[in-house]
N, C-alpha and C positions, 0 to 999 in steps of 0.2 A: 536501532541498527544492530545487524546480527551479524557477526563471520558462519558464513556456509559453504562445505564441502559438500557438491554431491554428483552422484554419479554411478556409477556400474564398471567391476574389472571381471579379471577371468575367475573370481571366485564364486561371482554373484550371477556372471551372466555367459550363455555359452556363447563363441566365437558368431554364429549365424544373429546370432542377437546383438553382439558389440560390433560388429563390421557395419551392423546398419546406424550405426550413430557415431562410428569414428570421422573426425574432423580431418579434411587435408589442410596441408600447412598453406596452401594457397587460395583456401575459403574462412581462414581464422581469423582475418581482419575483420571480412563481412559480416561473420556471424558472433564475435565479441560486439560490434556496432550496432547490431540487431540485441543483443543480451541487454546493452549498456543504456538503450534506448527505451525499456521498457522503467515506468516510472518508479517501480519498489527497486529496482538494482541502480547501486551509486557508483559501485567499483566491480570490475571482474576480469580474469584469468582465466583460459583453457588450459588441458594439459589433455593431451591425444595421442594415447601410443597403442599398439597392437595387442596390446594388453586392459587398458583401459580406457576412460573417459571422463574427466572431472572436471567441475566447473568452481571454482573457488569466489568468492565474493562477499561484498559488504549488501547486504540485504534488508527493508523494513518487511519484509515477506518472503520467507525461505521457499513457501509453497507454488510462489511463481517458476523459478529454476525448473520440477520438472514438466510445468506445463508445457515452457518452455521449447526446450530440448525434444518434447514429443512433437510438437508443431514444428518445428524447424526441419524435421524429418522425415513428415508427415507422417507419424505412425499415433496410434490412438494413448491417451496417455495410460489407461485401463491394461494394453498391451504390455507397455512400459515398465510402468510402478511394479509389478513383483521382480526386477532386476534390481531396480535403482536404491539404494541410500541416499541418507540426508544425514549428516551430522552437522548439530550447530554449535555456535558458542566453543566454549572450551572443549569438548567432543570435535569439534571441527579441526583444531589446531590440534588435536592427538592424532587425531587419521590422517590430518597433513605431517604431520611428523612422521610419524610412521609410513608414511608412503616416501617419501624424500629420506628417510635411513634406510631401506629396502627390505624393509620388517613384513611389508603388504605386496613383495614383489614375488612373484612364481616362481623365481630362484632367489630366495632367500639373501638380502647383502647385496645385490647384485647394483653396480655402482653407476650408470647410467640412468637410472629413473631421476638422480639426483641434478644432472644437466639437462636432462628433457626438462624437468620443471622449471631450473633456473632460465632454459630458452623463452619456457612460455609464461615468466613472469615480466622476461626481457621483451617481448615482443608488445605482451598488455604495457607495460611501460610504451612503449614507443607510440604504441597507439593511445593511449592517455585514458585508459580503461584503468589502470593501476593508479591511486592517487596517495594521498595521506591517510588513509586508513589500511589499506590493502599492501602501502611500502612498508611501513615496519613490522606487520607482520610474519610477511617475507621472509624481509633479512632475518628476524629473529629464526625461523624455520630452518633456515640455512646455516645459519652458525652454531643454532644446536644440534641438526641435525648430523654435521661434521664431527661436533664432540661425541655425538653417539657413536658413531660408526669408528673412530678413533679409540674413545676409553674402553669399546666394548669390544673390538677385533674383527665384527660381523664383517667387513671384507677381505679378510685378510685370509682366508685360506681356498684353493683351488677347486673350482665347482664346474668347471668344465676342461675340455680336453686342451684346448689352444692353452687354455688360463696355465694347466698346471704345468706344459709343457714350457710356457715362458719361466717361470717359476724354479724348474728343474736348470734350464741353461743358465738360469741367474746365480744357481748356487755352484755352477761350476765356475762360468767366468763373470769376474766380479766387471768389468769393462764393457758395456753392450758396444757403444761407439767405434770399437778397435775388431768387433768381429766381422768375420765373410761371413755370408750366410747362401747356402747352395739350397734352392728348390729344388727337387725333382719331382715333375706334376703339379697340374696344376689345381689342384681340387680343392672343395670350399675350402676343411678345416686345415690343412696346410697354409692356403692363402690368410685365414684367421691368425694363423699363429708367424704371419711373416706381418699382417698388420699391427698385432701386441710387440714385436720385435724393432717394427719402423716405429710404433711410440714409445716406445723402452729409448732409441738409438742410434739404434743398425743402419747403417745407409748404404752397406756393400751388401747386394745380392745380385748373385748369377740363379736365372733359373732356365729349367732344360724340359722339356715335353714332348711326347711324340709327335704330336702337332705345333706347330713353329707358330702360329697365329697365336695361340692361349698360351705359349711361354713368351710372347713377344709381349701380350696383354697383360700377364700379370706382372712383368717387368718392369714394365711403361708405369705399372702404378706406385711400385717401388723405386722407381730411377735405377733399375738394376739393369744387366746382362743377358740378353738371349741365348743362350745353348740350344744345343740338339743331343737328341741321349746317345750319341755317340761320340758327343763331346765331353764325357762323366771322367773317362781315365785322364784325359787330357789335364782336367780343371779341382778335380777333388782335391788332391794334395792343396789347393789353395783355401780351401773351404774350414771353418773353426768348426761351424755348425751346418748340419746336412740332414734337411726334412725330407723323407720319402714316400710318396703317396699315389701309387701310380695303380694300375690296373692288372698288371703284368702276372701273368700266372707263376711264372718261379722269380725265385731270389735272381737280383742281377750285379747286386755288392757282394765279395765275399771276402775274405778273410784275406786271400792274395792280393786282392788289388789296396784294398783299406791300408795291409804292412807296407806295400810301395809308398801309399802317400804318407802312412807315417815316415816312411826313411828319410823322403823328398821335405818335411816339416819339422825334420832334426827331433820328431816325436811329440810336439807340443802337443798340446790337448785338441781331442776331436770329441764333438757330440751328435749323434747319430738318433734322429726320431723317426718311429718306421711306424706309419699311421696307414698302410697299407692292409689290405686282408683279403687275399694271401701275402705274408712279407715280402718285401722287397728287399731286405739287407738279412744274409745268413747270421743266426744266434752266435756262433763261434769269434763272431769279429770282435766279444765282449771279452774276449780270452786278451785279447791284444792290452797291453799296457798302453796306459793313457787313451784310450776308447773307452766311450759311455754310449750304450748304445739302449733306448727302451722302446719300449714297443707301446700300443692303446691298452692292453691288461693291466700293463703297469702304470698309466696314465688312470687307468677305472681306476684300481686300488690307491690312488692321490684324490681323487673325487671324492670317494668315499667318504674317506677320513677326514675330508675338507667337509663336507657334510654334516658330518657327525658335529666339526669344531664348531661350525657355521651355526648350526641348531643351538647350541651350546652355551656359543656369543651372544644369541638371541632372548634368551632370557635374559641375560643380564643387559643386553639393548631394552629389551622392555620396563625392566625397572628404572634404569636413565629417561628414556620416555616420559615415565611418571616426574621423575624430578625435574626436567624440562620442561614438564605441563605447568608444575608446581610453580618452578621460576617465571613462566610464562604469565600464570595468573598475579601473581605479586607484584611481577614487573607493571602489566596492564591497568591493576591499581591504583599504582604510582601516578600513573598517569592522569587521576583524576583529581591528585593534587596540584596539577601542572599549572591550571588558570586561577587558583586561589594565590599560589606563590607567584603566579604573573602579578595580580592584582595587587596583592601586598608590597612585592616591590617598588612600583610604580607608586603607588600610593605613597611610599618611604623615601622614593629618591622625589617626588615632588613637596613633600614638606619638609628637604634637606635646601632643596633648590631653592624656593620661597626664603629661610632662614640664610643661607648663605647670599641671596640679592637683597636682603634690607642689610647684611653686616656689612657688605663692601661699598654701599651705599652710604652707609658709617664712616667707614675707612676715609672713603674720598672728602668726604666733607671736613675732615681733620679732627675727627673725634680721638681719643687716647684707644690707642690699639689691645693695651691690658681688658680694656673694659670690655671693647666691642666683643671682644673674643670668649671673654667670659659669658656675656649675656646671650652670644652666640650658642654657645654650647649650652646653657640654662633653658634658653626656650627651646632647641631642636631636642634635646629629651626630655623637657614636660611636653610635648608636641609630640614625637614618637612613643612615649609609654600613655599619651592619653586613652583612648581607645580599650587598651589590653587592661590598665587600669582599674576605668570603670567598668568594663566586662568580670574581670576577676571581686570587684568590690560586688556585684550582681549575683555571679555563682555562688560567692560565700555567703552569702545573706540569703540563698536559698536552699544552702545545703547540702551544693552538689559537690561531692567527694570526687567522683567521678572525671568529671571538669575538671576540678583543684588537682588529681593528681596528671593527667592530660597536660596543663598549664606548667607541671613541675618537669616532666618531660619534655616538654618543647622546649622551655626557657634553661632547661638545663641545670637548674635548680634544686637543691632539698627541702626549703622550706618557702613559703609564700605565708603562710600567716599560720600563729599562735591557734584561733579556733573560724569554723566556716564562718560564725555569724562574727566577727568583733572586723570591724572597719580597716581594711586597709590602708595602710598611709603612703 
């Protein structure tokens, strides 16, 4: 049995190629049951996003997966194979690493590929395609894939325009929970950065559109406020934070109106994002004390240098990588000492058991309790050390160094005997 990763992303395969083999989330049970049915696969997970396609699993034949996935398709597997990878074994658990720290993602760090996975290991869990070989490899993935992305910083700096924008108002007010937040417009990247805002906190927003339908709609999705853009002088003064992204050919905030509502706000702090292009808020209203007002230039020049750190963190993600592989493999080791130390236990609590039902069988009979106890503990360790014993009386009478010092390290020991050959007592 083999761990195998395989599959095809945006690096290996172009979008007209991955769209034809992306999985809906409402065909993943059927086509996990189809994977899991096939008699070399014992365990398996999909993971299916717009970017990729991988198939993770416990395998006595890797080379089944991509026939697989070509017939499932129906496309030739000839077709296929120059898209597709395969990593196994310990390569398989590096590329799953690396795709769960966002090492293998098209924006670099980017912290969702790490929930898609855990969904679609949650999901093979439910359907029973996940078992005892494919759970702990998991969790181990997940838990170091957490300390990568932790010791190494790789999410930690701003690589889009919503990101940095949430990022900038966090360093103004430390409170998300306590702020208003005023939309105007209603357009994607606006609504992005009032969604990072709703998981940050935020649960006051008013937003205002020239159409009432799409300011009532993205409202509805925040639990906010509907306006009208002639409701803006009305309601600004109330606003902490004010995203503007509208269509409008000239500026419609200016310097006058912004001083009112600071007078009306006793001046607390306003912050002003103008994701508009042409602006929508006049440059001048950054004159005003206590206005923070940036615009998408100054969002690019936050990207950037998120960029740059991002890249940065990544090498030093990758060398974590390595030592998580490393832990990975030693850890997996361990584990094949699992059923020996089963065995020898058992074996140890049944000649304790034995020894302890002929003593108390002593006891009751009204034998001297000095004695029984004595003899008690005389035979359960000529009976526990018989075995190890005559094994070490064996290795030294042939030799083996090797053994002898093995023997010195388990038992914890410095010396086990004077010379290999001379009889142990």
């Amino acid at each position: 049995m083999v761990f195998v990763a395989c599959g095809l992303n945006h690096k290996t395969a172009p979008i007209n190629v991955r769209e034809k083999v992306a999985l809906p989330p409402a065909m993943q049970d059927s086509l996990l049951s189809s994977l899991i049915s096939l008699p070399e696969v014992n365990e398996a997970a999909i993971l299916s996003t717009c970017n990729r396609t991988e198939i993770y699993c416990d395998t006595d034949d890797p080379d089944v997966i991509a026939s697989w996935l070509a017939h499932e398709h129906q496309l030739s597997k000839e077709l296929l194979s120059p898209f597709l990878y395969l990593h196994e074994g310990n390569q398989g658990i590096k590329h799953t690493l690396r795709v769960a720290s966002g090492l293998d993602s098209m924006m670099i760090g980017e912290p969702q590929i790490l929930g898609q996975m855990k969904q679609a290991y949650q999901q093979a869990c439910r359907l029973g395609t996940v078992k005892s070989q494919l759970r702990p490899v998991f969790e181990y993935i997940f838990s170091a894939s957490k300390r990568v992305r932790t010791h190494s910083g790789i999410g930690a700096n701003p690589v889009s325009i919503a990101y940095a924008a949430v990022q900038l108002i966090g360093q103004l007010f430390t409170n998300y929970r306590s702020l208003n937040v005023f939309l105007i417009g209603s357009g994607e990247t606006a609504s992005l950065v009032a969604k990072y805002l709703y998981q940050q906190g935020v649960h006051r927003f008013m937003v205002a559109s020239r159409t009432l339908d799409n300011a009532k709609k993205l409202a509805d999705a925040f639990g906010g406020k509907t306006l009208s853009i002639g409701d803006i002088p009305q309601y600004l003064p109330q606003a902490d934070v004010v995203i503007s992204a509208t269509a409008c050919p000239l500026p419609f905030i200016n310097k006058s109106l912004v001083e009112h509502a600071q007078q009306q706000r006793n001046h607390a702090p306003m912050f002003f994002l103008d994701l508009a292009v042409p602006r929508d808020i006049e440059t001048n209203v950054n004159e005003l004390e206590h206005v923070h007002l940036y615009n998408v230039d100054d969002l690019q020049i936050m990207i950037e240098k998120g960029m740059d750190e991002r890249r940065n963190a990544a090498m030093q993600a990758e060398q974590l990588i390595e030592s998580e592989l490393d832990n990975y493999i030693r850890w997996h080791r361990s584990l094949r000492a699992k059923d020996v130390i089963c065995d020898y236990r058992n074996h140890m609590q049944q000649l304790a058991q034995q020894e302890l039902q002929r003593a108390l069988k002593k006891l009751s009979s009204g034998q001297n309790q000095q004695t029984v106890i004595n003899e008690f503990s005389e035979r359960l360790v000529n009976k526990l050390t018989h075995h190890p014993t005559t094994g070490l009386r064996q290795i030294a009478w042939d030799g083996r160094e090797d053994l002898l010092s093995l023997a010195q390290y388990l038992f914890n020991t410095t010396t086990l005997c004077q010379s290999p050959y001379e009889e142990i007592s």
